[in-house]
N, C-alpha and C positions, 0 to 999 in steps of 0.2 A: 729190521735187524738193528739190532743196540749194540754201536763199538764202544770195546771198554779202552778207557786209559788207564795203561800202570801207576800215572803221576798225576798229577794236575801242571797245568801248562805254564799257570801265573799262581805266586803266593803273597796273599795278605799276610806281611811279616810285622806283628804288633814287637815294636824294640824295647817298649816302656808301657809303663801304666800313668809314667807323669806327665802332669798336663794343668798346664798354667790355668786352665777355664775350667770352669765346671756347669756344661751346656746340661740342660733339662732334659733332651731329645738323646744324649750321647747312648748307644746301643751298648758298649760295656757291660754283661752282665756281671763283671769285677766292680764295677764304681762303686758297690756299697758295702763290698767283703774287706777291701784292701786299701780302698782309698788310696789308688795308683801309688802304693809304695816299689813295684815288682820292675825289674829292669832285666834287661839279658845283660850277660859278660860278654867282654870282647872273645874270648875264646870261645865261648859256645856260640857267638853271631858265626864267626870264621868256620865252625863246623856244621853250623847250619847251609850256611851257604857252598859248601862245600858239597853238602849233601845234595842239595838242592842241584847241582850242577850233574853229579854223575844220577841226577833219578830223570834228568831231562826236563826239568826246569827252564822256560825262556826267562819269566820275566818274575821281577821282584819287587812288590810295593813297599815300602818302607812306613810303616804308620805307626800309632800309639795308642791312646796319650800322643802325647807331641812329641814327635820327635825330636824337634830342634830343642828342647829342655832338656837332652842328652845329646849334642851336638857331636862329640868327640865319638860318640859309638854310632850315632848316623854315619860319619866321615867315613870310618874304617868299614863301616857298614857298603857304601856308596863304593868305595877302592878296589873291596874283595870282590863284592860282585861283577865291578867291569871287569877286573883282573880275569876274571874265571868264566868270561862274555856273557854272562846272562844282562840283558837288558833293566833298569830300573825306571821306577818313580818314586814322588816323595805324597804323604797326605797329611798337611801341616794347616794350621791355622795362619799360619806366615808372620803372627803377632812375633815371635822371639825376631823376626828374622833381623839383621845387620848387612851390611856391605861385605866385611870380612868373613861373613859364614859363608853368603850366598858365594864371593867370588871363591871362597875354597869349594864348598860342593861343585861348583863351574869347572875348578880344575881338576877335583876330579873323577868324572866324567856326567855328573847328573844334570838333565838336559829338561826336565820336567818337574813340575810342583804341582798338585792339584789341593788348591787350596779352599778355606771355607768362606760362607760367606750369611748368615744371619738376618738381618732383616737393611729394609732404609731407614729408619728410625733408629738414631742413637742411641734413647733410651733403652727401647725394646732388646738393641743386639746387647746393651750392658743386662738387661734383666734374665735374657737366654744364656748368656754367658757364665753369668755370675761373676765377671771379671768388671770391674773402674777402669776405663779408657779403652776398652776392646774396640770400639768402632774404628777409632782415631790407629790402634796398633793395626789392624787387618787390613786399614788402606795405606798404612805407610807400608807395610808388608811386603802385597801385593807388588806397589810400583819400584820397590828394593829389589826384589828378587826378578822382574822383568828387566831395569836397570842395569843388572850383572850377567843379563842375556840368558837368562834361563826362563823355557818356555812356563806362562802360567794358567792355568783354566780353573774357574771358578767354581764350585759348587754349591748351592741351595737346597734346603729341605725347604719342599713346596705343600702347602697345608690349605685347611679350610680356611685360613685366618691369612695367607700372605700373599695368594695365587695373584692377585692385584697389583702387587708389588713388583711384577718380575720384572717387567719390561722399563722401570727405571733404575731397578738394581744395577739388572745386566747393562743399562747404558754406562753407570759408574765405573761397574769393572771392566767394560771395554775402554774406557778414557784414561782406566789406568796401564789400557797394554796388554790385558789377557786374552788368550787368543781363542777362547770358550766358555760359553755360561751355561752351564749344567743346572737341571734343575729336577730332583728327584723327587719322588711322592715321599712321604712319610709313612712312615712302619715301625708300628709301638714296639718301644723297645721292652726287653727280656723281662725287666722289674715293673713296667707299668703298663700294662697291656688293655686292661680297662678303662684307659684315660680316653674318652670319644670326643673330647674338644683340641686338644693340642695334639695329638697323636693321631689322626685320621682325616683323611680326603674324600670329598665324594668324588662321583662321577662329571658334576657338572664343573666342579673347580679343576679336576684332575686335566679337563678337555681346556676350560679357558687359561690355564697358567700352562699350558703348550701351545696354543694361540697365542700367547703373549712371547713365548720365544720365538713363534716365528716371525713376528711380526717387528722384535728384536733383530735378528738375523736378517732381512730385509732391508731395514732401517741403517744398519751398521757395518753390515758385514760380517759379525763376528759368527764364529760357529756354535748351534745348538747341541746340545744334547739331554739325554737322562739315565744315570746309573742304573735307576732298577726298574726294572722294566712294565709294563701295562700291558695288560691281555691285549692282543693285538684288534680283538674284539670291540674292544673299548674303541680304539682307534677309528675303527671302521672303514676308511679313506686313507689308505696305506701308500698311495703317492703322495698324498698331502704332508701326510706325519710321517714322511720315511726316515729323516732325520732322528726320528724314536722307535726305529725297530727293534732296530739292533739284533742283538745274538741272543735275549731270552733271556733265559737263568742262566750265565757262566758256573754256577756249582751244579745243577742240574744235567749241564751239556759236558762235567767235565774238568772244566778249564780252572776254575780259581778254590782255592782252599785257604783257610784261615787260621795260624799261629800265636799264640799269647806270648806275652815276652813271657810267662813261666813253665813254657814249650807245652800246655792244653790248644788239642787242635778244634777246629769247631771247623763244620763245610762251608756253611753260611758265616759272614762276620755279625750278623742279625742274630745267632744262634744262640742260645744256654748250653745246650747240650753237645758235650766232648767227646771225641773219639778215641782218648787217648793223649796220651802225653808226648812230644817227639822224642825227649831224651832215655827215652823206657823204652818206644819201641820200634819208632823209624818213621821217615817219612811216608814209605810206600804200605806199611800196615797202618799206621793210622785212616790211609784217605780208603786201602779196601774196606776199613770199616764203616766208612758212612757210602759204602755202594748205596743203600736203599736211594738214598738222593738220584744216583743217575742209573737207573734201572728201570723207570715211568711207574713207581707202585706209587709216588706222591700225584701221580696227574688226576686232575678233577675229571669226574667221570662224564658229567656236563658237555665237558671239551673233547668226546669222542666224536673221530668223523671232519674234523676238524682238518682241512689241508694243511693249515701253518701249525701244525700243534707240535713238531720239531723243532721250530725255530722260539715258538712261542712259551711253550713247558707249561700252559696254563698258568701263567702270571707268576707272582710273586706268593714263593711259597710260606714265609714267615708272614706276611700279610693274613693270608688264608688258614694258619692256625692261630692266629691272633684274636680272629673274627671268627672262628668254628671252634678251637679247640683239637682239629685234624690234622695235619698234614698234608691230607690230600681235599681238605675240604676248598670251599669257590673261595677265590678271590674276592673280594669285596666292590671289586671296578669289573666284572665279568658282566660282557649283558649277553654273550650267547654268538655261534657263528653267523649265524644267517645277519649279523650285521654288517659283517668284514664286506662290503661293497666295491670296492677298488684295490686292484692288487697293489703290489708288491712289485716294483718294475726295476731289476738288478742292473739290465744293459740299456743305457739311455740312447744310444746310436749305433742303432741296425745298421748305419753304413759300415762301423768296424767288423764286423763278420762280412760284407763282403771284401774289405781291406785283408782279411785272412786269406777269405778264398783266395785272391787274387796272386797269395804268396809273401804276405807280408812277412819281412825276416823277426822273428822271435828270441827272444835271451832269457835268462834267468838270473836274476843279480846275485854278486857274490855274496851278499848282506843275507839272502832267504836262508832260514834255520830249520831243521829236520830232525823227527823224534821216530824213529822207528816203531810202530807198534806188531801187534798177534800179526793182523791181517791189513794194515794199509800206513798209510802216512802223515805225522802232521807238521803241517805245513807253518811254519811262522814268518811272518813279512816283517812286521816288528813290535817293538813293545809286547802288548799282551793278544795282540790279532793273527790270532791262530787259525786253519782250517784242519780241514781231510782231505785226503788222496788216496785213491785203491792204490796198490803195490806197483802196478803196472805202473801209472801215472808218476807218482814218487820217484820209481826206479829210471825213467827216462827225462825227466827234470833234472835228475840229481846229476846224471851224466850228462847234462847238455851244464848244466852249472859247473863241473869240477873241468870240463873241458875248455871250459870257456868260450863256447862257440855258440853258433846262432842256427835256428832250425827258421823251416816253413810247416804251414798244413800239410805241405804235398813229401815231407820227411819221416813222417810216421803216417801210423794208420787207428791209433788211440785216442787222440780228442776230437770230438766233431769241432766243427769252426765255430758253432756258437759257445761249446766249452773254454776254446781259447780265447775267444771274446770274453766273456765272462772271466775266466783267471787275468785278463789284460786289466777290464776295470776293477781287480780288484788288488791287483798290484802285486800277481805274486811273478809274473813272466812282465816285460815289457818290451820294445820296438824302438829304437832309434830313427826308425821312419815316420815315426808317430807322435803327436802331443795330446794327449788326452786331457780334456778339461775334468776332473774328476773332483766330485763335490764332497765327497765321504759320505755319505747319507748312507746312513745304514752301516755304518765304517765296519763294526762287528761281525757281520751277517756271515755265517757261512753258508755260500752258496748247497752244498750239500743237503741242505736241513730245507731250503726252500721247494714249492712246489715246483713240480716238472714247468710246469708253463710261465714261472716268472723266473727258469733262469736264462 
């Protein structure tokens, strides 16, 4: 069964097309028409977000171009959003950043930055950049905006050329206080698609520069991740890498949709092609238009049969018409099911299900967010980490939250104990009798999408 959303749950909101760098890798299919002259006005951000709020919008990315090179329409940006509780982030190079921005975004209410991060080599991050002094601006950046108590995680494009690099990058931006080193595959961008040396990853780099974050993450503490996601095939060893499961495709399952500061929507922020424009014809017709994406007519047909092929969406769908020409053609890191050898393990301590049985008392934080859909519920904990809920489940959460009161297993008769286990590690119910150590691995996952045996 394929449940449809009226909205998407999180929006990539491009506020500008300016932007102090001019990265080789940047996905912009604008960068060569416009040359980042396009900006939104403040009245049309306020009625975006406006929008965005009555269509069931949780969360709001704030990106560009750079946002902080329009600083004054970020702010008012960052304002209306809390104002109107949709959750935000920011995705900045961190190079503009100052003390007086960061502590104004601080006050008012932006609590995240996911910033870039280029290579270890000085030279190299000025030659990707196209920016004099970028290395020197992105680490003073970084330790500015952590400084001013705003949480920071770091991002990399990980390549055939940098995979070796990861694990002293990320020691850098751990020493400066980020509390995540992200490190994503590369996916030729819209204008250069043919480029097979700086634009593409094999399989064997894709596997060692996730080796090199875990062994990051080990070393330091800091947490792993990767934006876009690898056939989980690729993986193989799904407790090993469960730190990179993740949620799949968030445009394929759904969840995230992509705005141009000159209101062209695109599903994919990887994408060329628009569905329309928002101020012609709405948020909610634009995203029905790119249904094809969450309908499974783009899944590789490779990947039928496939248990995880819910959670997985057959990789990365720009990737795979990059390399085909299709949409629904393979991935380029696909090596086939029969690899996936080790599950996918959601609940790390079977003692917590017997802690249910037993009558463990259960709550629902005031903070969990709810979108009504046709036929179920979606569930948001925070930020952009969203699930499902059948109606029944939804409708009996919602009242044990608005009541503000606490249940047991033995108060209903609709979730089995491993279900409430399950919603415990995943932090949408929790237990004042309880301290769960919880690693986030997998932070995305909706448990829904996973197979029957590993939830």
């Amino acid at each position: 069964m394929i449940r449809t959303y009226s909205a998407p749950t999180a929006i990539n909101l491009e506020i500008t097309e300016v932007c102090n760098f001019k990265c080789k890798h940047c996905y912009n299919p604008w960068r060569a028409e416009s040359l980042g002259e396009v900006s939104l006005e403040k009245k049309k951000l306020t009625e975006l977000l406006n929008e965005f709020k009555n269509a069931g919008v949780f969360h709001v990315i704030f990106s560009g171009g750079e946002p902080l090179a329009k600083f004054e329409l970020l702010l008012h940006g960052i304002k209306t959003a809390v104002n109107l509780g949709l959750s935000t982030s920011i995705n900045s190079t961190l190079s503009l950043a100052t003390d007086k921005k960061m502590q104004k975004l601080k006050e008012a209410g932006a609590d995240h930055i996911l910033a870039s991060w280029y290579d270890l080599d000085k030279r190299k991050t000025i030659e990707i950049t196209g920016t004099k002094n970028s290395f020197e601006a992105i680490k003073k950046g970084i330790k500015c905006a952590v400084d001013n108590g705003i949480r920071v995680s770091v991002n990399t494009i990980c390549t055939d050329q940098n995979y070796g690099a990861l694990y002293e990058s990320g020691k850098i931006v751990h020493s400066l206080g980020a509390t995540q080193f992200i490190a994503h595959r590369v996916v030729p961008p819209a204008y250069d698609r043919k480029d097979e040396r700086q634009h593409r990853i094999n399989k064997i780099a894709s596997l060692s520069g996730l080796d090199e974050l875990l062994r990051l993450k080990k070393d330091t503490g800091i947490k792993v991740a990767t934006l876009i996601s690898y056939p989980l095939c690729l993986l193989g060893d799904l407790d090993k890498y469960a730190d990179f499961v993740g949620r799949g495709c968030p445009t394929q399952s759904g969840h995230r949709f992509s705005i141009n500061s000159n209101g062209d929507t695109h599903a994919c922020v990887m994408e060329d092609k628009t569905y329309g424009n928002i101020f012609e014809s709405g948020l909610r017709k634009c995203f029905s238009n790119s249904r094809n994406w969450r309908n499974k007519s783009m899944y590789f047909e490779g990947c039928s049969g496939c248990d995880y092929i819910d959670l997985c969406q057959t990789g990365c769908r720009m990737d795979a018409f990059a390399a085909t020409g299709e949409m629904n053609g393979k991935d380029p890191l696909w090596v086939g099911k029969e690899n996936i050898t080790v599950d996918f393990k959601f609940i790390k301590d079977k003692e917590i299900i017997k802690r249910v049985e037993n009558g463990l008392n259960l709550r629902v934080d005031k903070s969990i967010r709810w979108r009504l859909e046709k036929d179920f519920y979606l569930l948001n904990i925070r930020w952009a980490n969203t699930i499902e809920v059948s109606l029944e489940e939804g409708d009996f959460l919602k009242s044990i939250q608005d009541k503000s009161i606490s249940f047991s297993f033995y108060d209903q008769d609709i979730f089995s104990s491993e279900r409430l286990a399950l919603l415990l590690f995943k932090e949408a119910i929790y237990s004042n009798e309880l301290t769960l150590e919880i690693d986030r691995k997998g932070v995305g996952v909706d448990p829904y999408k996973l197979p029957k045996r590993c939830q």
